[in-house]
N, C-alpha and C positions, 0 to 999 in steps of 0.2 A: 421455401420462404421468400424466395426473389420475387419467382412467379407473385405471390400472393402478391405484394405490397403495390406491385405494377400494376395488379387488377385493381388494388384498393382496399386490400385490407389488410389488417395489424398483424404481425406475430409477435411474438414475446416464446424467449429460448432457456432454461436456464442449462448450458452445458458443464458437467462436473466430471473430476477424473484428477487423479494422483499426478503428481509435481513431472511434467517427462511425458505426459500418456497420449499429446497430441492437441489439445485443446488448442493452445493458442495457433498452431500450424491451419486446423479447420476455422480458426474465425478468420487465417490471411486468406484461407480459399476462399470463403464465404465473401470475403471483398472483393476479392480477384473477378468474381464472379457478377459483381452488382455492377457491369456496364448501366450505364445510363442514370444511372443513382447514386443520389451524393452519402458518402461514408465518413462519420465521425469516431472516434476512436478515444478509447482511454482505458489506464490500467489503475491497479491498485499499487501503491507503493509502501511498503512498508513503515518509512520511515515517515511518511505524511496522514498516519492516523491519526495525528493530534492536531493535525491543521483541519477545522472543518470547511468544508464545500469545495477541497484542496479538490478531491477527482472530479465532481461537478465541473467546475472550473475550468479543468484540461476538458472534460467533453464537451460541453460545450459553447466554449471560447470560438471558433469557427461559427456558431449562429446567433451569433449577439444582435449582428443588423435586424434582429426581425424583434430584439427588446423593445421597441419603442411603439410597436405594435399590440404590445400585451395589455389588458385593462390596466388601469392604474395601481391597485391595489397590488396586482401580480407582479408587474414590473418594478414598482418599490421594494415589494418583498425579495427578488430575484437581483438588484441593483445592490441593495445591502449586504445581501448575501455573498455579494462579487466583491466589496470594496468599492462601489463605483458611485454608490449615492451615500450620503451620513442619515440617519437613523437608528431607533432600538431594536433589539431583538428583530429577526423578521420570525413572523410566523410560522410553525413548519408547512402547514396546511397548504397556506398561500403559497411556499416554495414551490410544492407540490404541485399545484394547478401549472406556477408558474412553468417548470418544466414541461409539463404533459402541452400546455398552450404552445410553448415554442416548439415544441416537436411536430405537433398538427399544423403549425404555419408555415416553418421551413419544408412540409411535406408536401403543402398543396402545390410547387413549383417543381420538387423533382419526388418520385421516392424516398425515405431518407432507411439507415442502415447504422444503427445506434451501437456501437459493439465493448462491451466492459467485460474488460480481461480482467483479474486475478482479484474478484470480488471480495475474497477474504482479505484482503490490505486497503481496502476503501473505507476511509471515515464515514463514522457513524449517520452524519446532518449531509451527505451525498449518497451515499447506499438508503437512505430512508426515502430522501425525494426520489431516486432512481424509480425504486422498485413501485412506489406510488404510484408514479405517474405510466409505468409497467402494465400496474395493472388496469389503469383505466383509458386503454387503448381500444378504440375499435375499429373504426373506418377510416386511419387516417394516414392510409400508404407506409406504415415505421414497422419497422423490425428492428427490435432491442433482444439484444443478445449477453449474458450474462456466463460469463465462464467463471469457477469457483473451484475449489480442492476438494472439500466437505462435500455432499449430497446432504440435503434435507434440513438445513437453516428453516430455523421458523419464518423470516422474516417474507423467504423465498419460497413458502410451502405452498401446494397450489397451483405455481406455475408449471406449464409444459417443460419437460428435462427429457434430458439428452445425457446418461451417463457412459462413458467412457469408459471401456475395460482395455486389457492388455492383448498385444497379440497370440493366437494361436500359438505351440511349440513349432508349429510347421512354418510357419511367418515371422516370427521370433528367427528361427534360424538362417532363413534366407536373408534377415535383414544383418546382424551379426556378420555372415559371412560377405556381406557387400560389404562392411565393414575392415575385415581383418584382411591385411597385405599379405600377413606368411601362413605356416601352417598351424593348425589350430586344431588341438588335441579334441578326440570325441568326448571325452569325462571333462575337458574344461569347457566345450561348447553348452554341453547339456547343463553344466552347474550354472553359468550365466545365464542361463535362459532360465532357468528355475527360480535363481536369487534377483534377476531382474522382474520377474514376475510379467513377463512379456512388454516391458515398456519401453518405446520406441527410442527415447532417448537415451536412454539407459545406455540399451545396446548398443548404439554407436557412440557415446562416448566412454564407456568402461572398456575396449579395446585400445585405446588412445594411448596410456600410462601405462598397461601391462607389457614385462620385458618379455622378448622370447622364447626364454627359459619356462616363465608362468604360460605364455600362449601354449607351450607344448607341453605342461603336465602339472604342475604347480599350481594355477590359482590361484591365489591367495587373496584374499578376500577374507574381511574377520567374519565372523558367525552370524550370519544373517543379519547383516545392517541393513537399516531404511534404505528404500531407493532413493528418496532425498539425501543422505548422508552420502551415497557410492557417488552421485552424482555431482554434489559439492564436493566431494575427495578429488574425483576425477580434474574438475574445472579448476582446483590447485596444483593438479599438477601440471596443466598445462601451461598454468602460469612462470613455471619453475622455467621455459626454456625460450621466454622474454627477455629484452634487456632493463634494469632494474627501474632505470627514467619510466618506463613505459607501464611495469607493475605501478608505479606510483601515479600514474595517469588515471589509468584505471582503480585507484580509491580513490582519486578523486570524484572521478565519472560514479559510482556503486556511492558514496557519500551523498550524490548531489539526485537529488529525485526527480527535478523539473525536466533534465531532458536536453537542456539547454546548452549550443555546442560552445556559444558567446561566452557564456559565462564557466563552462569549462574551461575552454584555454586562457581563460583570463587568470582562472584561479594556477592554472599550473602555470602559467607566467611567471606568480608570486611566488614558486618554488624553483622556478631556472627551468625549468620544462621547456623543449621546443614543441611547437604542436606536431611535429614530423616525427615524434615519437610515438605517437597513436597508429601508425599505419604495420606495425608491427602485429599487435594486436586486432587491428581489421583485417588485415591477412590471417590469421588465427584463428579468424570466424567469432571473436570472444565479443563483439562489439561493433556494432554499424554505426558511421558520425556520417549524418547528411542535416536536413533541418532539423532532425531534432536525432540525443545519441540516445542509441538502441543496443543492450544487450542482447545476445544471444538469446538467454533464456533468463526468466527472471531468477533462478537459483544461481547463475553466474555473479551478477550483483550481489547477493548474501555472502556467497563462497569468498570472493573477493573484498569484500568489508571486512569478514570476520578470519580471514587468514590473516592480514595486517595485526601489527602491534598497538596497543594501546598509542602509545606516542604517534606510531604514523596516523591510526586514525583522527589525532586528536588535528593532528598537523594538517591533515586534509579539509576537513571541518574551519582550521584557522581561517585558512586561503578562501574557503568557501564563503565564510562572513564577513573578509575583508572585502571578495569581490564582488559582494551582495549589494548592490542601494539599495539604503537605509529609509530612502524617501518612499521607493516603490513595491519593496517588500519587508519592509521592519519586521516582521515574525518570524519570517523565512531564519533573517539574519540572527533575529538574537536565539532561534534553535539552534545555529551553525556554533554560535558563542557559545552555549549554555556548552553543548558537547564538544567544545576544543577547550574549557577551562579543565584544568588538574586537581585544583587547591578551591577556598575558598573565593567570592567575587562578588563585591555589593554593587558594584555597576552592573551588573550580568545581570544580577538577580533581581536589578529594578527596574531592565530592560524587561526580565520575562513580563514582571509584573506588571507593565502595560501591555505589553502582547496581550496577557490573558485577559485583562479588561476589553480589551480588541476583539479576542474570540466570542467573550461573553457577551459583547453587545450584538454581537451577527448570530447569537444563537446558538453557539459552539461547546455546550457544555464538557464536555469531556476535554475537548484543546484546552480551555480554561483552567479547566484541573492540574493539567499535567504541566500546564506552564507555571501554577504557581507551587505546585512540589517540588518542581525543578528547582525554581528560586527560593525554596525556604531551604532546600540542600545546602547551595553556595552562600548562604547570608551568614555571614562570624558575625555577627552581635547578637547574645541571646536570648535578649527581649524580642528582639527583630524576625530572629528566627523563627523564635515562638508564634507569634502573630502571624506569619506567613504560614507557618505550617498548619494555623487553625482557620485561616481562609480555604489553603487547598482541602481539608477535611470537608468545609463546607461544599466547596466546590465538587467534593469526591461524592458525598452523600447528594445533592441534587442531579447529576446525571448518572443515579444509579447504582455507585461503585461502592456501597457499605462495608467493606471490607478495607479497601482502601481508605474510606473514609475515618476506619477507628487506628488503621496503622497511624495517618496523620496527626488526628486527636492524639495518640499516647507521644508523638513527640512533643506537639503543643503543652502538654501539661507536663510533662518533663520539662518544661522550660521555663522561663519565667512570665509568665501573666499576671497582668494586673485584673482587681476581683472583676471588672468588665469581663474580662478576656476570661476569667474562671466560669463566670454565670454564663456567659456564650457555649464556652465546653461544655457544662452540665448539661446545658439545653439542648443539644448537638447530638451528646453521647444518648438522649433520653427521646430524642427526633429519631433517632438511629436504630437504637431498640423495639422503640413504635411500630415502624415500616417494616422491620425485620421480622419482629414477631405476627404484624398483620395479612405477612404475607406465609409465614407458617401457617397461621390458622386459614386463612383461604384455602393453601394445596390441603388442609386435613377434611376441610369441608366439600372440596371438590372427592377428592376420595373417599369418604361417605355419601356421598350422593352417587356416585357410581358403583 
């Protein structure tokens, strides 16, 4: 792939394989490896699927100098898209160009080396423009690389892949045993490597947590769990032999998606945190803080969000919205509110309710939604509530989510409406049944025709 782009020509990669199997270790090779060529990078995060162009953004923030380069059309659409110019909706189409343009600009001065990790956690309105402009590469020195969990996303069907299996038992076990310090039973050797289903991760960290007792004949292991489960098992227990300042560092860090070390130790400030608590866990391997923080692996950030308590999460979230500007990232912030309030909240919830006006104006359909379900949750008035929940309905029904759309709807109407707000639901509920059924009769007609 190197070789190509240096000669001048594109590649497009989509590499897929279970949580553990390698993937992201081959796209640090595959950088490792692009001497002479400039590499941009970005991941999926989970928790910023409802923020649109959120991964766009992170990738590529490093080739903005070359925006003022793009036709006009494209660089408006790609400025709004950012926050950077005011205008409506942008385009998707134009986004589209707009990426593929910046990509063949920035390329003509080095190689370039596009690489999108955990594609399954990319917003919707940045995995669209991605893979667009994906596909319409030819001559223009890029290599865009796509790492994913699943195999065979429609969106991704088509493209060149790369899937990732497990190690042999014979490489499973050498790796295992580079692994374990004592002696290590042959009946518990073989059952790891069978329930790991040769995944390299697996293997060295499911030795971690087991006592010596289990290494020598025991196992214990429940009945065939996910290797994403043993693997989040594991990553808690490594947590367990932390000091407790330092677990709470770390939800903060697994809370906070951007990356950002600034605003990490700012937020554990607001909790009495020293940042010299973090070196605990960099020693642990659980987490790398340099310009931006990096866990381990992305199942560490989950394992570590969702072993916390409700309260600590909410607490980590607080700190995080306090030490958000409000000037520079108002959406960020009031997601960080929405999920640190407990109770009811109408300032929260009029917060979201400009956010989503926000998303919706950059095109963000799906962030839109979720910002204003959010706020029709925490609104106690309920007129109030009502009307927000039959916005998000709407909002749920035009990017797609009809199911979502009539959960909304039935709290709307559960609630008190005025006959406006009743005639809007009828119309909604009967918009909704339309498209639902139209699309019924389609797949019936596609399967008689074949």
């Amino acid at each position: 792939m190197v070789d190509d782009i240096r000669s001048g020509r594109s590649r497009v990669l989509v590499v897929s394989g279970d949580a553990g199997i390698g993937k992201t270790a081959l796209l640090d090779e595959l950088c490792d490896r692009g001497s002479g060529c400039r590499v941009v990078r970005a991941a999926g995060v989970e928790a910023e699927l409802e923020l649109p162009f959120a991964a766009l953004h992170q990738l590529l923030t490093p080739l903005l100098e070359h925006l003022p380069r793009l036709p006009d059309p494209q660089a408006d659409a790609l400025g709004v898209a950012f926050g950077l110019r005011a205008g409506g909706a942008p385009d998707r189409f134009l986004v589209g160009l707009a990426v593929l343009t910046l990509l063949s600009d920035a390329a003509e001065e080095r190689p370039l080396i596009c690489v999108v990790d955990d594609v399954q956690w990319l917003d919707h309105a940045s995995r669209q423009a991605l893979v667009f402009a994906a596909r319409r590469l030819m001559a223009e020195s890029v290599a865009v690389v796509f790492a994913v969990r699943e195999p065979g996303a429609a969106d991704l069907a088509g493209l060149p892949g790369l899937e990732l299996q497990g190690l042999s038992d014979r490489d499973a076990s050498a790796l295992l045993d580079s692994a374990v310090t004592g002696p290590l039973d042959e009946r518990v050797r073989d059952r790891i490597v069978a329930e790991t289903r040769g995944n390299p991760l697996a293997l060295l960290e499911l030795p971690r947590g087991l006592s010596p007792m289990l290494m020598a004949g025991g196992f214990g292991l429940s009945d065939a769990p996910t290797v994403s489960t043993m693997l989040e098992d594991s990553f808690v227990r490594r947590l367990t032999a932390l000091p407790a300042q330092t677990c709470r560092l770390l939800l903060v860090a697994a809370a906070e998606p951007l990356g950002d070390p600034v605003l990490l130790f700012r937020a554990a400030d607001r909790l009495g945190i020293d940042g010299v608590m973090a070196q605990p866990a960099v020693a642990a391997g659980l987490v790398d803080i340099g310009a931006r923080v990096r866990f381990g692996h992305p199942l560490m950030r989950s394992a570590i969000y969702h072993a916390a308590s409700t309260g600590e999460r909410r607490d980590a979230h607080r700190v995080l919205a306090e030490a958000t500007d409000p000037d520079d990232d108002p959406d960020r912030r009031a997601w960080h509110r929405a999920r640190a309030v407990a109770g009811l909240d109408e300032g929260v919830a009029r917060e979201l309710e400009r956010s989503a006006g926000r998303a919706q104006a950059r095109g963000g359909l799906a962030a839109g939604a979720a910002f204003l379900e959010r706020a029709a949750e925490l609104t106690p008035e309920p007129a109030r509530r009502a009307e927000r929940a039959l916005s998000a309905a709407s909002a749920e029904h035009l990017a797609g989510a009809p199911e979502a759309a009539l959960r909304m709807l039935a709290i709307a109407r559960a609630g008190a409406l005025d006959d406006f707000g009743s005639a809007r639901a009828d119309l909604l509920r009967a918009q909704i049944a339309f498209a639902t059924t139209r699309g019924r009769d389609a797949a019936a007609l596609l399967l008689r025709a074949a």
